[in-house]
N, C-alpha and C positions, 0 to 999 in steps of 0.2 A: 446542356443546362446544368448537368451535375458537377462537370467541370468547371463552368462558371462560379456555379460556387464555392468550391471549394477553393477557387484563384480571390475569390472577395475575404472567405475567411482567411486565408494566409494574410492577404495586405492588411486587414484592417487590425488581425493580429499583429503583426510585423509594427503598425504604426502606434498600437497602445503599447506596446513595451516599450519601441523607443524612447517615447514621451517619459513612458516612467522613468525609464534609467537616468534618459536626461536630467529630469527632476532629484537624481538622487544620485548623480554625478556633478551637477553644478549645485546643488544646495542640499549636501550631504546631514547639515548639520537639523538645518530646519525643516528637510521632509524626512530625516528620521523622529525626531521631535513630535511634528506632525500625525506619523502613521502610527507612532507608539503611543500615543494620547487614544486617537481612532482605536485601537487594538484594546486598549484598557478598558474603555469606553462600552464597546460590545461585550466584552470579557464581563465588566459589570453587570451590566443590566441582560444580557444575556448567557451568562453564567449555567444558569439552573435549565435553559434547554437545550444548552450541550448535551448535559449532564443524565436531562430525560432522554433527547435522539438518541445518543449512542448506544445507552441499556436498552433502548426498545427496539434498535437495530439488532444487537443481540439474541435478545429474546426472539426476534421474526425470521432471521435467519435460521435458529434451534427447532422453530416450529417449521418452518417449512422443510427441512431435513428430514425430521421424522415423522411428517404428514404425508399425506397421499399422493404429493408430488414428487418426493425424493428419489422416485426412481426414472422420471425425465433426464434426459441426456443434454450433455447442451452440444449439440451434434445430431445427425441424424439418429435414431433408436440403436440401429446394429454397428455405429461407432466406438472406436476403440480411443484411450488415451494419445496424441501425440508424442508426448513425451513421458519416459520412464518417473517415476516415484521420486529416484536422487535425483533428478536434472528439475526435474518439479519443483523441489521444494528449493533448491538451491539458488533458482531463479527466483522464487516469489521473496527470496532473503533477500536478495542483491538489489532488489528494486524496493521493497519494501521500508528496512530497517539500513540497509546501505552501512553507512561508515558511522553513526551514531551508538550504533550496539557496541561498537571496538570502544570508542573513546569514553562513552560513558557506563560501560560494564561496572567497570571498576570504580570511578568517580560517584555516581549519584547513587550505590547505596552509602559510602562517604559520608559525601553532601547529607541524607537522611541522618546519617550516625549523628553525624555534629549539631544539626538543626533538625530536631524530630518531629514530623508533621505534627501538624496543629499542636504543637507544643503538648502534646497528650502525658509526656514522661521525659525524664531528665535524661539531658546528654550528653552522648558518649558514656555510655551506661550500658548495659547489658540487655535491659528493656530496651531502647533507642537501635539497639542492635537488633535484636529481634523488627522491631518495628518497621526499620530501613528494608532490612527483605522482604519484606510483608508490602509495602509500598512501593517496593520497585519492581516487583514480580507483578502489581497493580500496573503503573504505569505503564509497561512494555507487556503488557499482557492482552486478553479477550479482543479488551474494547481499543486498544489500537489497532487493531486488524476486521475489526466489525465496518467501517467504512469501505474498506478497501474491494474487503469479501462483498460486497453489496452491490457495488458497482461491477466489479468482474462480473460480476454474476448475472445480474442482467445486457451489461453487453455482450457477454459468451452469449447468452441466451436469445439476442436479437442473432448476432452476427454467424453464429453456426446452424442454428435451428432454425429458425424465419430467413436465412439467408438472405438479410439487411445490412446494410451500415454500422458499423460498432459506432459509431457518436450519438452523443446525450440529445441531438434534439431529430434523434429517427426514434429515438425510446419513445421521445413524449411527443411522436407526431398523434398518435391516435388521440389525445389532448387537442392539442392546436388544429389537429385540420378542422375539424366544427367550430372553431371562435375564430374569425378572421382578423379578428383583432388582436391573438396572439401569436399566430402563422406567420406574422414577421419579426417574431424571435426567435424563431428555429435558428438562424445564423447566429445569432448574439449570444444562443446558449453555447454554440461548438468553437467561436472568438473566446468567451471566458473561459472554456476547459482550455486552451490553448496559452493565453495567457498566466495562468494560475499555473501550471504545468511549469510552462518557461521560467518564471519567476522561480517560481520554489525551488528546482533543480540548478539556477545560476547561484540561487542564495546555497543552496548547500555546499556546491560545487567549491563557491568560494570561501566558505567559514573551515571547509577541508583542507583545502588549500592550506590556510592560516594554523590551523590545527596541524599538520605535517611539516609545516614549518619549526611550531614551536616543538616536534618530536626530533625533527633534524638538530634543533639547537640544546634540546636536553643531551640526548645521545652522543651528537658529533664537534658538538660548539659552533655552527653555520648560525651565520646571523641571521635572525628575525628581518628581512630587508624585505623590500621592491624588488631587489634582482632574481632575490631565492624564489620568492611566490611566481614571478613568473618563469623561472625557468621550471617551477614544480607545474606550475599550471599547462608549461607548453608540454611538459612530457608526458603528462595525462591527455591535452588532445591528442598529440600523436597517437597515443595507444588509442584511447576513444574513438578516433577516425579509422586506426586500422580495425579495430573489433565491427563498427561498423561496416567498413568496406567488406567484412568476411560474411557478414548475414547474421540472422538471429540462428540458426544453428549452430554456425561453427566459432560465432565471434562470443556472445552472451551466454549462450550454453554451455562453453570448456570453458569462460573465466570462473562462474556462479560454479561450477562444480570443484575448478582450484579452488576460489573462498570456501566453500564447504570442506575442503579436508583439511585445509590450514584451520579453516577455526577450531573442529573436533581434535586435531593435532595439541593447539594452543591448549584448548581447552583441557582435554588428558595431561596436559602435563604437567599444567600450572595443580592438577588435582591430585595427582600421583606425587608431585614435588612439596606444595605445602602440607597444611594440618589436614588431612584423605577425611579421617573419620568426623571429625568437626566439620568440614565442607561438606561432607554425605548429609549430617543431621540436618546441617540451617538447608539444607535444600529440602530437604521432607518435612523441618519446620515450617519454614515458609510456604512449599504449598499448600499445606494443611491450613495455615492461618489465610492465605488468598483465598482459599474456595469457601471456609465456614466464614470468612467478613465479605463476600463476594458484592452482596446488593447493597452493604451497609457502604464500602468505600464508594458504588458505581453513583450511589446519591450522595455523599456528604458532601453539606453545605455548611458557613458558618454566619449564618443570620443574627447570630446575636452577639459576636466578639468581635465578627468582621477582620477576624485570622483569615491572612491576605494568600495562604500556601493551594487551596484550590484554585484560586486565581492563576498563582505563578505556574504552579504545577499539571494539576489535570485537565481545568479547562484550555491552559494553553495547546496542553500536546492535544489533547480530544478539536480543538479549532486544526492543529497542524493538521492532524491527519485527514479531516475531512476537504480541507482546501487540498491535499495531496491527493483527493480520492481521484479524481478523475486521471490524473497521469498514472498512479499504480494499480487500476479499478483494470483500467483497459490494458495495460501488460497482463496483468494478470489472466483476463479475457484473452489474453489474443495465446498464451499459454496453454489453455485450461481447456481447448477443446478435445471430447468424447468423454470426459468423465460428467455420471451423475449429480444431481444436485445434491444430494448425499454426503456423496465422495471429495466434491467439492467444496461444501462448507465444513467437514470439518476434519478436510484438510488445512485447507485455509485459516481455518477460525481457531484452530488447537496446534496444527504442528507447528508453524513458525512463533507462535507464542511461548508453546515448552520449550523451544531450544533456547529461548532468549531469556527464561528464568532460567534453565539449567545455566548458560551464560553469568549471568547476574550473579549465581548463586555461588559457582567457582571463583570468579575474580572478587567481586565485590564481599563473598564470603573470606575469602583468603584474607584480604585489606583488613577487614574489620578484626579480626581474629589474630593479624598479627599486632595491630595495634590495643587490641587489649589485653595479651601479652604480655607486651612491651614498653612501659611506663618509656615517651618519650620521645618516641619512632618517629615521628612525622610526617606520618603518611596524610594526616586530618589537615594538620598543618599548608602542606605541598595540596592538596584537595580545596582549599579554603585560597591559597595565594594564585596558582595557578590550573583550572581543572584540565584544562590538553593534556597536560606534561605527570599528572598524575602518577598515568598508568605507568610508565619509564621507571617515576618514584619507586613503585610496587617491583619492577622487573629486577631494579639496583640492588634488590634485598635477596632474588633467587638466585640459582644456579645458573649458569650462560645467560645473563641480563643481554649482555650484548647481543645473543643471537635471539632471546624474545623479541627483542626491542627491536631489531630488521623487521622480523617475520610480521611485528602488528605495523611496521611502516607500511609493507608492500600487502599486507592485510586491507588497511586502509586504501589504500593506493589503489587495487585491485575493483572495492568495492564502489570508487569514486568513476572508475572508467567504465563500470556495467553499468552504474545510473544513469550515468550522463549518455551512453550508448542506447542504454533500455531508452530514455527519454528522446534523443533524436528520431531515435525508433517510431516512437506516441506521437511525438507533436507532427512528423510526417503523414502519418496514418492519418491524423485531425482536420489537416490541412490539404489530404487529398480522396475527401468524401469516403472517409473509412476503410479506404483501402486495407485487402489482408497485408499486401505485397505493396506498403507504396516505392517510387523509383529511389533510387541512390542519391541523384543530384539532391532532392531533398530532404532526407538526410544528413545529407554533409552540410545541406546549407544549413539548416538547423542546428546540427552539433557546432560547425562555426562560431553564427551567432549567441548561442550559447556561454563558449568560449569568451568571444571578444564583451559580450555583459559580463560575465563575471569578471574579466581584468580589470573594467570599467571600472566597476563600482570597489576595488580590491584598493586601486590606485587612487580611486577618492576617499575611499572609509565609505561607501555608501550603502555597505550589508547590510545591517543590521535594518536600515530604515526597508528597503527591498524586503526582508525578512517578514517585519511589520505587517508589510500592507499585501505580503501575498497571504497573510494568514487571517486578515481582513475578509475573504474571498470565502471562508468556510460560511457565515451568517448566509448568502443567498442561496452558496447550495446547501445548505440542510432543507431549505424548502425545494430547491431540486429533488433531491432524494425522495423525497415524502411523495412529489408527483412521479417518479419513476416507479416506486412500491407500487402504488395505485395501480398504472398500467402492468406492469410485472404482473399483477396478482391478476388481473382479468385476462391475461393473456393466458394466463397457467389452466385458470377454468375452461378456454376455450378448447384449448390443447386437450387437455382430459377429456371433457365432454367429445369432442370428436372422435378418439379412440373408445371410449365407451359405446357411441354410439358403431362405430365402426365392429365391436362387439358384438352386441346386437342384432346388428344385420347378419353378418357371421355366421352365428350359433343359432340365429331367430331363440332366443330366449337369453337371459342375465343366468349365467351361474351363480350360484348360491355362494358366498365364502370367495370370490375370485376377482381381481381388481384387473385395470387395464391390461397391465402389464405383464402378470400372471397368464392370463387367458391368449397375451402376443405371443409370450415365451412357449406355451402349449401348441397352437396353431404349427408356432415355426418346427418344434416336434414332429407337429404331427405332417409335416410335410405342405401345410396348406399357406397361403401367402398372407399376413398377417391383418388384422382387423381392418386397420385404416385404410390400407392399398385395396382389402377386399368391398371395402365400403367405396374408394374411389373410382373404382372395375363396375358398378352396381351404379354409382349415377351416370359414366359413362354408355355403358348399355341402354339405360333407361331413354337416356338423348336419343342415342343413336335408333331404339325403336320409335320414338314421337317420330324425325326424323321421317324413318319408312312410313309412317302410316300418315303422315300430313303428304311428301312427297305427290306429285301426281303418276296416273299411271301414264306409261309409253303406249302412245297413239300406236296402230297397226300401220 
């Protein structure tokens, strides 16, 4: 039966993408059109509960870290992390922030310089400068990683502790199996993670592509063509399919730790080579001004000018991220097992956000700082005509441009084959009932299809419209989310309660001052088998004497 369905979700997956592509292969023009109207449209009128979910994800997240759950495992209790701390985080980057952090380190605090949110101070100004760190330490910050963290967290939480299915509709079956009438959208929920998944990973795959392009043609003079994109595109599956073929240890886990030290490399050097002490200060400026305007940016709205910049800007990336939650929710999950809920959120929630301001704060500080300098530079300029090729602009002005400018190609490059790898990874697991380990062949059929959609749509123009309408996809899950909390938090109560009561039984009495967990860790001390097994031992018994004493006696 389980097998059945997870052969329905794959076809009926399989059949809504193709349709889209189609759609956005043969009328590139009017279903980008189309989706981009659609996307504006929500982005309008539902603007303002982006803007509350993600701050309240936040906020519940913070609370359950330092509430009485925090020290739940998402694993058995006496489980240890999988994976080491570096391999941890370097993975949650690689599927996370992927190839957007490289290209637009440097670019959109720029972009801010020249055009200062909501026009608050004049630009390319000193003020405007400050501002752009301040806003872009915003954007790539908390609340882009609050969706992500949310969803890991409760699929870890189903799939290593309940020892269930990592897919969104085993979370909300304790929902649906009481209403029969929505028990037959348990499939339609783990088709849309599958879909939105696909979609968003071809769309990125392919606007990298194009972006790698236009660094080949700043760099090398390679034309911007048809031939280049695909022979960029087939040398990343190649890679893509070999990482895959090696596993998630040895293929995802040695690329995400190469990204990690090339970037910290990049990173050093472009700090040690430009203005050091000026890029030390705007980073301690900036996160001083992120954290005292923290709830002031996570709400602004412009209700009364109808300044279009949270539109363009935070509500779009706050819609990106949450239609991404389910493909980086569940990597993350499938990572994340034997660490506390604790340990978990804020690792999650804090370390891959500081490295992308520390990020922001080197390149995009360096940028700004040479151009107010420098009456003339071009950097705003080259930012404003072209943002790909930006960063190249910025490398042409240091020391070994040429070997920067490699290192952030195969940077990129790098990061474009752990997505697309992490992702063939997801959408197999989705499509074969949760699997920890699903098979190979699917897999590669996935990373394939993958593939051949993004050349698709590369060879018709059909990005941006794909783009659109996977970001469409966040409006029904944030009401996912909100029924996944709901179960989350009853499960958590149960959880506790159980080990409290398995306390109780135990000790026959509550210590004073001592919580679940405390009283497990004591036990295991003191040599004795820990609360809840000891309370499992005690209803067992209990059976087993009903048992003897209902039994009849043996006749003579």
């Amino acid at each position: 039966m389980q097998r059945d369905e997870g052969q329905r979700v794959f076809y009926a997956s399989a059949v809504i993408i193709l349709i889209l592509v189609a759609l956005g292969a043969l009328f590139p023009e009017g279903f980008g059109e189309v989706a981009s109207r659609a996307l504006g449209g929500v982005s309008h009128y539902f603007g303002w509960f982006y803007l509350l979910s993600v701050t309240g994800i936040v906020v519940f997240l913070l609370a359950l870290a330092m509430g009485r759950y925090g020290k739940i495992r998402l694993g058995p209790q006496d489980s240890k992390p999988e994976y080491g701390f570096f391999s941890w985080i370097s993975m949650l980057l690689a599927a996370g922030f992927g190839v957007g952090l490289v290209f637009y380190g440097m670019a959109e605090p720029m972009t801010h310089y020249i055009a200062p949110p909501y026009g608050d101070v004049a630009p390319e100004s000193a003020a405007s400068a400050r501002y752009a760190i301040q806003y872009s330490f915003f954007n790539w910050g908390i609340h882009q990683w609050a969706s992500f963290a949310l969803v890991g967290l409760i699929i870890a939480y189903y799939q290593f502790r309940k020892d269930q299915a990592g897919l969104v509709s085993v979370v909300l079956r304790p929902l649906t199996a009481k209403r029969p009438g929505l028990r037959r959208f348990n499939g339609a929920l783990d088709v849309f993670a599958v879909v939105a998944t696909v979609m968003g990973v071809a769309t990125s795959l392919g606007l990298g592509v194009l972006q790698t392009n236009g660094g080949l043609h700043a760099v090398f003079g390679v034309p911007e063509s048809g031939l280049w994109q695909f022979l960029i595109l087939f040398c990343m599956f190649l890679a893509y399919m070999a990482s895959t073929w090696s596993g998630l240890d040895k293929g995802i886990k040695r690329l995400s730790n190469l990204n990690m030290i090339m970037c910290i490399a990049m990173m050093l050097y472009v700090l040690f080579t430009g203005p050091t002490i000026k890029i030390l200060e705007t980073i301690t400026l900036g996160l001083g001004d992120y954290v005292q305007n923290f709830f002031v940016m996570s709400l602004r709205m412009s209700p009364y000018d109808n300044d279009p910049w949270a539109q363009n800007w935070t509500i779009f990336y706050w819609a990106w991220v949450i239609a991404w939650a389910p493909f980086v929710g569940t990597f993350v999950a499938r990572i994340s097992r034997g660490r506390t809920i604790k340990e978990y959120v804020f690792g999650v929630l804090f370390v891959p956000p500081l490295l992308a301001c520390l990020w922001l704060g080197v390149f995009g500080g360096t940028a700004i700082h040479m151009e107010l300098a420098t009456e003339g530079l071009g950097l705003a300029q080259a930012t404003q005509q072209n943002i790909t090729v930006a960063l190249f602009e910025m490398f042409d002005l240091m020391p070994f441009s040429g070997l920067l400018s490699v290192m952030a190609m195969l940077l990129i490059f790098i990061f474009l084959v752990t997505s697309a790898d992490s992702a063939s990874y997801i959408v197999a697991q989705m499509t074969d009932n949760g699997s920890i380990d699903p098979p190979l062949y699917k897999r590669v059929l996935w990373g394939v299809l993958i593939a051949a959609i993004c050349l698709t749509l590369i060879a018709a123009g059909g990005l941006k419209g794909l783009q659109s309408a996977s970001v469409l996809a966040a409006l029904p899950f944030t009401f996912i989310l909100y029924m996944m909390v709901v179960v989350m938090v009853r499960e958590l109560r149960k959880d506790r309660k159980l080990m409290l009561e398995g306390l109780r039984q135990h000790y026959r009495e509550m210590p004073v001052g001592a919580d679940a967990f405390e009283a497990r860790d004591q036990a295991k001390s003191d040599g004795m088998p820990p609360p809840e097994e000891a309370l499992k031992e005690d209803d067992e018994t209990a059976e087993n004497d009903t048992a003897t004493l209902v039994a009849p006696k043996p006749q003579p």
